[in-house]
N, C-alpha and C positions, 0 to 999 in steps of 0.2 A: 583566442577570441574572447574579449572582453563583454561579461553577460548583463547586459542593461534590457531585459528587459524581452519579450515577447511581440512583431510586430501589432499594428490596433486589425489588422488582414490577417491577422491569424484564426480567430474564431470565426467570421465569416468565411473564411475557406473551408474551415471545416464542417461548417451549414453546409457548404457546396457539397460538399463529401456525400455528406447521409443525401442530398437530394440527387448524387448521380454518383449511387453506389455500385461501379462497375471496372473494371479492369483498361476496359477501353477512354474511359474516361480519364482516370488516375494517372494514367502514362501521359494524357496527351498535357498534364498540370504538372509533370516530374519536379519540374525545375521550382515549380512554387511551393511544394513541400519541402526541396531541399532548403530554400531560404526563411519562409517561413516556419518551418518547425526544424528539420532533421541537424541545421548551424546552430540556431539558438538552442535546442535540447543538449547538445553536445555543451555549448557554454554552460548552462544550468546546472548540469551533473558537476561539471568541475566546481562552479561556485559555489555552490550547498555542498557539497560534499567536504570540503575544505572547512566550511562552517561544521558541518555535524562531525567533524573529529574532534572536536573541542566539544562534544558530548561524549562521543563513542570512538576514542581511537582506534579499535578496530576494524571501524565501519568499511565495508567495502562498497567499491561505487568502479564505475569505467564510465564512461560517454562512448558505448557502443551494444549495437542492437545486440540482444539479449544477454544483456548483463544491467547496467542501470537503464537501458532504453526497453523500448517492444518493439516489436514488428507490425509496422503500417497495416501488412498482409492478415486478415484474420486464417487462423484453419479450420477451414469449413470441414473438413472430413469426420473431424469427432460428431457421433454419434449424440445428436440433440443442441450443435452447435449453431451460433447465429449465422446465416449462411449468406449474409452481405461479404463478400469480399474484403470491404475496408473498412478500417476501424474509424470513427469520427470522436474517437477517444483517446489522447496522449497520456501516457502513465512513466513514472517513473517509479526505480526502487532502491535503495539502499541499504545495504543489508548486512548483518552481524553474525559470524560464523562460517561451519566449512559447509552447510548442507545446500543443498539448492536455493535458489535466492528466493523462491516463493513458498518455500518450506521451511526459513531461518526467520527470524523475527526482525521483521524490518522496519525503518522511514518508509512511508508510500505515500507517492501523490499522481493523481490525475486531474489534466482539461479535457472538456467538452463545452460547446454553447450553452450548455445548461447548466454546467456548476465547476467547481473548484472543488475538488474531494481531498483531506487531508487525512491519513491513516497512521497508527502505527500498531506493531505485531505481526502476526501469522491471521489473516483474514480467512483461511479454509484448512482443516488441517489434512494429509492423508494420514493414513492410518501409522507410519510409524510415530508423527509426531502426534496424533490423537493417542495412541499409547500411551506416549510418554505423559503428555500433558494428566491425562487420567491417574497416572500412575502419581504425579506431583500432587496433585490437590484432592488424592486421598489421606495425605496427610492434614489435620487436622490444621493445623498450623498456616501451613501453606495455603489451603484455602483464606483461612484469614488473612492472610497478606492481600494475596489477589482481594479479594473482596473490597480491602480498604481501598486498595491501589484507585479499583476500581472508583470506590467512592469519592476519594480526591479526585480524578481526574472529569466526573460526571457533575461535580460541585464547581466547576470551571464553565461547565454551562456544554462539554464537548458528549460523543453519546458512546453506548457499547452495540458494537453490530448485534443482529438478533440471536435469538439459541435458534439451533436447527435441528434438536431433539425432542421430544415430546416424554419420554420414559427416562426414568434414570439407567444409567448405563449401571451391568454388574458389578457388585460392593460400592456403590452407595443405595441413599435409602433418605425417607422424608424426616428422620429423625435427627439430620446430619445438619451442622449450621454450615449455611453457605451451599447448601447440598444442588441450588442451581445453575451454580458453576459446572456441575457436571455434562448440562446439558448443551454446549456449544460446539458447533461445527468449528470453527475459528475462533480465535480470541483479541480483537484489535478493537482500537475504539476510535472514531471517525469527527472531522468537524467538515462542514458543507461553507463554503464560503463563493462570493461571486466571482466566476469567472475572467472578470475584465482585470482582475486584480495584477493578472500574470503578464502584464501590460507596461506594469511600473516595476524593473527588474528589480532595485532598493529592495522596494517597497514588499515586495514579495518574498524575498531572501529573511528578509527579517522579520515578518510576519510567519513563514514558517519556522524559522529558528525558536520563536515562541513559543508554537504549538507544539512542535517534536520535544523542549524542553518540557513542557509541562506534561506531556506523556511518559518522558523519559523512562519513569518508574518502570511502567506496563513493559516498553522496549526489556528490560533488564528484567524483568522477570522471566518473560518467553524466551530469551534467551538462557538463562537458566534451565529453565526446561528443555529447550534446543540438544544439550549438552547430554540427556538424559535418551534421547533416542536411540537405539541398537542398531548394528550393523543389520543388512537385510540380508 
């Protein structure tokens, strides 16, 4: 299937969504999510992904639910989870290496009515790859890469998700340049762009090929680090 493009019913279905966020609802619309999203997501993944191996030929990708897709179904059972049933958020991932795909440093993007999220990196670490990551940008050196990486890609006008530390973590210290690096829960860096965009298939394809290119860097560093994580 030929991907041109996201229906103009697509983000108003998903308005529907958040306003009749129920199970009973969802099923009785089945059909309009397989056409409006679950067809066209399927084209997407294959067309970008096709495109970002001419970044990253290792890049892995599928067109199937939890691999480059998610799961319509949210899991309400985790402990502090949002307990709407259905997500009114479409996300995708593309991801580089053998670890889990939201624990490898990836391409990410999601829609919602409300924006067009562009991502690349590891957006939350757990702790083997918080390790590792610590463990790299104690090196003096490697902070300074990160740092610049960072500051080319922030001079492009795109942002760095927030730290989610308040202390420095053990060995480092205020003396350290770049010593704020330590303080991050994830390390990916984000553009927000409007939603309607996912509309003009072109249009979109190559507008994210842009972005993922100009992050590139960032992608290839976390991947680096990726490489540095232990068996558990």
């Amino acid at each position: 299937m030929e991907f041109t493009g996201f229906s103009k019913k697509t983000l108003p279905f998903l308005e529907a969504i958040r306003k009749n966020n129920n199970k009973e609802w969802f099923e009785a619309h089945k059909s309009e999510y397989t056409e409006l999203i679950l067809n066209p997501s399927r084209a997407f993944v294959e067309e970008m992904g096709e495109h970002l191996m001419a970044l990253e030929p290792t890049i892995n990708y599928a067109p199937k639910i939890n691999q480059s897709l998610f799961r319509i179904y949210r899991d309400t059972r985790r402990m502090g989870a949002n307990k709407l049933p259905i997500k009114h958020r479409i996300g995708f991932i593309f991801w580089q290496g053998n670890a889990k795909r939201l624990q490898s440093s990836a391409f990410y993007m999601h829609f919602s009515p409300d924006e067009l999220l562009i991502a690349v990196g590891v957006r939350w670490f757990e702790k083997p790859m918080l390790d590792a990551y610590r463990e790299c940008i104690k090196d003096d050196a490697n902070r300074a890469k990160l740092a610049g990486i960072l500051e080319n890609i922030t001079a492009k006008g795109y942002k760095v998700i927030e730290q989610g530390y308040k202390r420095y973590p053990r060995g480092f210290n205020a003396e350290m340049d770049n010593v704020e690096l330590s303080l991050y829960k994830g390390m990916a860096t984000t553009a927000i762009l409007d939603p309607h965009l996912i509309e003009d298939g072109e249009n979109l394809i190559d507008t994210l090929y842009n972005i993922y290119e100009d992050m590139l860097p960032l992608q290839q560093f976390m991947y680096e680090v990726s490489l540095r994580v232990k068996d558990e």
